[in-house]
C-alpha positions in Angstrom: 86.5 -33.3 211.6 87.2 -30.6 209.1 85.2 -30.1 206.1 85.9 -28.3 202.8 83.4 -25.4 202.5 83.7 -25.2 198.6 84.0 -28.8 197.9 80.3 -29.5 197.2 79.5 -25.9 195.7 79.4 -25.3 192.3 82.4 -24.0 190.9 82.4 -20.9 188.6 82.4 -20.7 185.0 85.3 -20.6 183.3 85.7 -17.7 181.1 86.9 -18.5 177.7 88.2 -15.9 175.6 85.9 -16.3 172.6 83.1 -15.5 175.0 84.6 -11.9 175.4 82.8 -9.1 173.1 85.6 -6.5 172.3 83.3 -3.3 171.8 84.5 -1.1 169.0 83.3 1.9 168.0 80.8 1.2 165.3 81.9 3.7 161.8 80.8 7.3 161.9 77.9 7.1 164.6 80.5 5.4 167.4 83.3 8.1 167.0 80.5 10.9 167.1 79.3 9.2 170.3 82.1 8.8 172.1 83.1 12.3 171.6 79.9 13.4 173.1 80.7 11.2 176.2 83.9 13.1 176.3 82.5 16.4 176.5 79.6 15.4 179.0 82.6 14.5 181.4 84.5 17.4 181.1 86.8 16.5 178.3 86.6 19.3 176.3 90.0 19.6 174.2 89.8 22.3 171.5 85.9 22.8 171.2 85.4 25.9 173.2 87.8 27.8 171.2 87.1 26.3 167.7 83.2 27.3 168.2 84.4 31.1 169.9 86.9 31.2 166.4 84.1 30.6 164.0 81.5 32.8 166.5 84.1 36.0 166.0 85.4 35.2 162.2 81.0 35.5 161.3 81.0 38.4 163.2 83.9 40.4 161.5 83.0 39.1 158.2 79.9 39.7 158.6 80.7 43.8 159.6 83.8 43.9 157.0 83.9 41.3 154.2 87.3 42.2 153.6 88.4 40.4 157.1 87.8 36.9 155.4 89.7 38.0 152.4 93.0 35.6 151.3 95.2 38.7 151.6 94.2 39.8 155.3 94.3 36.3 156.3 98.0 36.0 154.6 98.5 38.6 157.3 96.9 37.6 160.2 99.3 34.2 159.6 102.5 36.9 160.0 100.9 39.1 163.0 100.6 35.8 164.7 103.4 34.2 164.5 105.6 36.0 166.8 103.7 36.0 169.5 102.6 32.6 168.7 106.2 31.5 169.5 106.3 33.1 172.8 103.0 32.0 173.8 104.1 28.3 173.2 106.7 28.5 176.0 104.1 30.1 178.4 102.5 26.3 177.5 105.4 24.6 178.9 105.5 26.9 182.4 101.8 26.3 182.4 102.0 22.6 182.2 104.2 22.6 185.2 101.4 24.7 187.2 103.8 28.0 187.0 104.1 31.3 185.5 106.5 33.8 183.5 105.7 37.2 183.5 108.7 38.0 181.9 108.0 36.6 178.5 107.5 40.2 176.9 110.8 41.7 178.0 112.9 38.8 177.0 111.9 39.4 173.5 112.6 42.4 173.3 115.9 42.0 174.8 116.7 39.1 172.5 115.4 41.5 169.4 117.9 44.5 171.0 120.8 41.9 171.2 120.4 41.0 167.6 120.4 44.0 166.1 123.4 45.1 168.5 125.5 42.4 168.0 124.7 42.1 163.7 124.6 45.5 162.9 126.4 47.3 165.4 129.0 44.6 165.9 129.1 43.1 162.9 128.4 39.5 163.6 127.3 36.9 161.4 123.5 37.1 161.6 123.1 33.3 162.5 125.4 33.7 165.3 124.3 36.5 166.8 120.8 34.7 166.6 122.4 32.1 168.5 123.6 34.4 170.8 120.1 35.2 171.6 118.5 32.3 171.7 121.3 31.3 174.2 120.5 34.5 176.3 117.0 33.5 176.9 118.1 30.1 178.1 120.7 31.5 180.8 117.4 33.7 182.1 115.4 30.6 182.1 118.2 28.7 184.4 118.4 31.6 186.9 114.7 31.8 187.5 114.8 27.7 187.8 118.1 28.5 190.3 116.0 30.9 192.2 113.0 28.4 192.2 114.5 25.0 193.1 117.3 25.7 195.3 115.9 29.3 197.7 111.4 28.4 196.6 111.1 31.8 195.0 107.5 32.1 193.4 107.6 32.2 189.5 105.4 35.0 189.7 107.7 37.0 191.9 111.2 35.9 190.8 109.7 36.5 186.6 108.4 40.3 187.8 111.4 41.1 188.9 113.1 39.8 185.7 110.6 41.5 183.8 112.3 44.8 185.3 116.0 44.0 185.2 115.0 42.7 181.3 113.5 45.8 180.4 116.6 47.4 181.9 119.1 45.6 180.1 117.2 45.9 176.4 117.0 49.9 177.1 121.1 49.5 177.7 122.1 47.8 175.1 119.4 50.1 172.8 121.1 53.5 173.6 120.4 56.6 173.1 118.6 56.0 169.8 116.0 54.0 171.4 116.0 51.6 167.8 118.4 49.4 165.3 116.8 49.0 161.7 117.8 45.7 160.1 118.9 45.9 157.0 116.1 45.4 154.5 116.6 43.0 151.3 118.1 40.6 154.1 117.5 36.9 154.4 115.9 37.8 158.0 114.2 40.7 157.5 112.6 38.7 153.8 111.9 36.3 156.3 109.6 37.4 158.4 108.0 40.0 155.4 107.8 38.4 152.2 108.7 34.9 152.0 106.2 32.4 151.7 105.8 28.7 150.8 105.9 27.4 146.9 102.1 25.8 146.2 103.6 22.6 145.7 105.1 22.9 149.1 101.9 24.1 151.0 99.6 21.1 150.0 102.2 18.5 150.4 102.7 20.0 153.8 98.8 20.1 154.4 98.9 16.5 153.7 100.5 14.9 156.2 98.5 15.6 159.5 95.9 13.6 157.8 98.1 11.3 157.0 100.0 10.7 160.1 96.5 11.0 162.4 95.5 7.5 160.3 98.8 6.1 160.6 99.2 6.2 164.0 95.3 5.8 165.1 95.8 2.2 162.8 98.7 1.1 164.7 97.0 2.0 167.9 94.1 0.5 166.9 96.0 -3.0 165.7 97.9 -3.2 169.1 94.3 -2.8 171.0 92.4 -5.2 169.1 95.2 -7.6 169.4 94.8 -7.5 173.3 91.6 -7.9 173.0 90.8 -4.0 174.0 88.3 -1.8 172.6 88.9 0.4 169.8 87.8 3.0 167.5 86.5 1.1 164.5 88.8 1.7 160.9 86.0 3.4 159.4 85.9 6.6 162.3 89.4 7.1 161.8 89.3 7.1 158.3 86.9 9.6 159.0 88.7 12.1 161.0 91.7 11.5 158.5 89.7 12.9 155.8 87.9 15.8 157.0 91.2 17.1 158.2 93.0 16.6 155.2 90.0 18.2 153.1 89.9 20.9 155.7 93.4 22.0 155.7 93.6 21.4 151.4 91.1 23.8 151.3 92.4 26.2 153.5 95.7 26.3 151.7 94.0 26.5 148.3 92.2 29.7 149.1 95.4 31.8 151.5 97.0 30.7 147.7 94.9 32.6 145.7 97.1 35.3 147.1 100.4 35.2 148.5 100.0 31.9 150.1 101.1 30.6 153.6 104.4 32.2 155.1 107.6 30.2 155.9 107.0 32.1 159.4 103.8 30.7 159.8 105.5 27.4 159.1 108.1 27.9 161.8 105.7 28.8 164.5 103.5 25.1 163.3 106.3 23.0 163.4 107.3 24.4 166.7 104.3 23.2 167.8 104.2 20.4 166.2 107.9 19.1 167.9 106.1 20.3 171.2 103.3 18.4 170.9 105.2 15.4 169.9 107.8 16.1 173.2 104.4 16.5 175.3 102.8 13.5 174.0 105.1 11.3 173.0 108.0 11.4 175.7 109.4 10.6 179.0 109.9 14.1 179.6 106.7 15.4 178.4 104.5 12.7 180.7 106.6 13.6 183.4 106.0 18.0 182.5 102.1 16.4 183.1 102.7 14.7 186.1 104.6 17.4 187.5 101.4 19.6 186.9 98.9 17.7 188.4 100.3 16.7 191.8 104.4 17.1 192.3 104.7 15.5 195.5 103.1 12.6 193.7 105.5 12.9 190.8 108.6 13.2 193.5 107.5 9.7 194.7 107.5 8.3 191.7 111.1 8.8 191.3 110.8 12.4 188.7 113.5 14.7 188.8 111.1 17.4 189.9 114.1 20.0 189.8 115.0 19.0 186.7 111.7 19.3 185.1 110.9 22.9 186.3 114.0 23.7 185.1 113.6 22.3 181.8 110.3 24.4 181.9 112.0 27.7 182.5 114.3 27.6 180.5 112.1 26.7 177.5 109.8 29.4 177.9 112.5 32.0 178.0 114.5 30.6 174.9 111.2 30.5 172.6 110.5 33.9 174.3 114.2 34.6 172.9 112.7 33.6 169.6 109.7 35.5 169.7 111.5 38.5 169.6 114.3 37.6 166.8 111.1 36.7 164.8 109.4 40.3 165.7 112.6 41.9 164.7 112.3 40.3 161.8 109.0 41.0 160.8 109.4 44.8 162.2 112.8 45.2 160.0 113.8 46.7 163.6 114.9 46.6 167.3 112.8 49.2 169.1 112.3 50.1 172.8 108.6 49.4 172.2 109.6 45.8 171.5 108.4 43.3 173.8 106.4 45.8 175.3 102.6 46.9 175.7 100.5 43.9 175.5 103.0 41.2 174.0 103.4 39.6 177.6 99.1 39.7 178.5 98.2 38.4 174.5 101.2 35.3 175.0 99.8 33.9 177.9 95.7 35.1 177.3 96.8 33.0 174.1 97.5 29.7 175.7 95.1 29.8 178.2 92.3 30.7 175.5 93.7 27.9 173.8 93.0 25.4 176.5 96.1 24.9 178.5 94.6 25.3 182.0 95.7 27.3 184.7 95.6 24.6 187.5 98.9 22.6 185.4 99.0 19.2 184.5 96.5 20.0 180.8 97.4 21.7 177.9 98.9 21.1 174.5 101.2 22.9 171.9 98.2 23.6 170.1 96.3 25.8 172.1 99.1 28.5 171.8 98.2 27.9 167.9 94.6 28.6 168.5 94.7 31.4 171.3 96.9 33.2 169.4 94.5 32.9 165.7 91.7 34.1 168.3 93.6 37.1 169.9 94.9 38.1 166.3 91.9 37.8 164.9 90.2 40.1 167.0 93.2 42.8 167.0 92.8 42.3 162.8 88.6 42.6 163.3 88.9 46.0 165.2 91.4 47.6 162.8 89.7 46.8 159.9 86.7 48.5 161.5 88.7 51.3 162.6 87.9 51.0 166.1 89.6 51.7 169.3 92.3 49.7 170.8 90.5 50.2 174.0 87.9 47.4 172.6 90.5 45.2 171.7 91.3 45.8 175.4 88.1 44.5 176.5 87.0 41.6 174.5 90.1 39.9 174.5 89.7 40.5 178.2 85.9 39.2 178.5 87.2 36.4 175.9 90.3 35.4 178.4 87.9 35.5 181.4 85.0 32.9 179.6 87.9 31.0 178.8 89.2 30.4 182.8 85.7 29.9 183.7 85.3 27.3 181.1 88.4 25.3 182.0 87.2 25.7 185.5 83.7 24.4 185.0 85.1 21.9 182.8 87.5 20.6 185.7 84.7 20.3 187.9 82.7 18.3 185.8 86.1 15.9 184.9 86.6 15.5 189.0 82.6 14.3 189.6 83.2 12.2 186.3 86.4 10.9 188.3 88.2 12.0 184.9 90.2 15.1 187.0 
């Protein structure tokens, strides 16, 4: 005779929905506490290099009150740029767990093909530009050729481009060894005079604050709505206010003087559309997945190829970039250009920043604040009338806390089973 072993047993309670307690963060206090929990697990995001920014800006002001003043910061925002640019595609290579080595010399072959083909050739300035930009991207491809289809390494395939570059920008150079850019021309104005209207700065200073509450109330309406926990209205309110203040007031003081350069501008909505691209799209979640395991990502039916390529190629054109930009900013196309430490500060840049070396973490953003850092040490020294040899060796000792952080960190992410 068979019996029914749960026939007699008490059944379970049934759970009913009103019995679930959603947690939210609760105002002020929750947001600051989570964040905490975030960086006890390894989750660092921009901290290490916000604290090291405000650690060497004391420092230099401290030594050189001049260093904080609106005019050298007005400058700082031009230095920066350029490299800025380039150091954003060493972001996307990095994502993907690879390397260009190249970065440097494609600048300053895209700078010597501008001035070559607009003032020596004559072409419209926008198309040769384009020309340029379109350059880079053909270097990108045959580095993604050599790397998908024969398993080159990036690091030898870019060093050897990094040679036939340099090469080509000496060619197409001369004799002279330079091309001045016409002054008084839309370019040139560009990337040494012309900044943004007042009007135009705050607006523009505005709407991070902005969009951070729009989009953290939408996320937060969805999550409560499936009955998920969520950061509470008045933390996000929060956050959207201190960054607006923040920024407001930043732009108020760079406007006592000159105010913030269109350059500047290019180099933050660059990072901006990469952030959004990283964060936001197919592509950009599969540029992660890539990074952190690609045999993983291969099963899960990526177009690995693809998404190396798209890498490469990306980090060559805004290399390309770069140097139009340094042309620009130089009123000239120089052997020097693309040269000497351009290709070290672009990548010490984005790893200082926080995009790791392992692949699979980063963001647009830390080419924004590695490259503040390394600039503001470079400004720091010359105002002090130091050595370069210093600059040398703190951006070094900077570069190396930086790995060892991001390694530490990754550690502490993998015991917290956050890796």
């Amino acid at each position: 005779m068979s019996t029914n072993a749960n026939q007699n047993a008490p059944s379970a309670p049934l759970l009913d929905r009103s019995d679930v307690r959603v947690k939210h963060e609760t105002g002020v206090s929750g947001a600051i506490r989570a964040f905490a929990d975030r960086v006890r697990s390894g989750d660092l995001g921009s901290l290490p290099v916000v604290v090291g920014l405000g650690l060497i800006w004391t420092v230099f002001a401290s030594l050189n009150p001049i260093f904080l003043s609106a005019n050298n910061l007005v400058n700082l925002l031009f230095d920066a740029s350029t490299v800025g640019v380039i150091s954003l595609g060493i972001v996307c290579i990095l994502m993907v767990g690879e390397i260009d080595l190249s970065v440097g010399s494609i600048s300053g072959f895209a700078s010597a093909l501008v001035g070559m083909l607009w003032v020596n050739e004559g072409w419209p300035v926008a198309l040769a530009i384009v020309a340029a930009l379109a350059a880079g991207g053909v270097i990108g491809a045959l580095y993604a050729l050599l790397f998908n289809q024969l398993g080159m390494p990036s690091f030898v395939s870019t060093l050897a481009g990094l040679l036939a570059v340099l090469g080509m920008q000496l060619y197409l150079l001369g004799a002279t060894g330079s091309i001045n850019l016409p002054y008084g021309s839309a370019v040139v104005n560009f990337g040494q005079l012309l900044v943004m209207p007042d009007p135009v700065s705050y607006v523009l200073a505005a709407i991070p604050g902005f969009v951070l509450f729009a989009s953290g109330y939408r996320t937060v309406v969805r999550r409560r709505a499936a009955s998920l926990s969520a950061q509470s209205l008045g933390g996000l309110i929060f956050r959207a206010v201190v960054i607006t203040l923040v920024l407001e007031l930043i732009v108020f003081y760079l406007n006592q003087d000159r105010g913030i350069p269109w350059m500047f501008g290019l180099f933050v909505g660059l990072a901006v559309a990469m952030s959004y691209a990283l964060t936001r799209t197919k592509w950009g979640r599969s540029m992660t997945a890539v990074g952190g395991n690609r045999e993983a990502a291969r099963r899960a039916g990526i177009n690995v190829r693809m998404i190396y390529a798209s890498a490469f190629m990306l980090c060559s054109m805004l290399a390309a970039l770069g140097g139009v930009l340094s042309a620009a900013r130089l009123a000239s196309a120089s052997q020097q250009a693309g040269t000497g430490d351009v290709n070290l500060n672009a990548i010490a840049a984005a790893v200082i920043g926080g995009t790791s070396l392992f692949g699979g973490r980063g963001s647009a953003y830390s080419a924004l604040l590695g490259i503040i850092v390394i600039q503001s040490i470079a400004n720091g020294l010359t105002l002090l009338d130091l050595s370069s040899s210093l600059r040398y060796m703190i951006t070094g000792a900077v570069l190396a806390v930086a790995v060892i952080v991001d390694s530490l960190a990754r550690r502490s992410r993998v015991s917290h089973g956050r890796a």
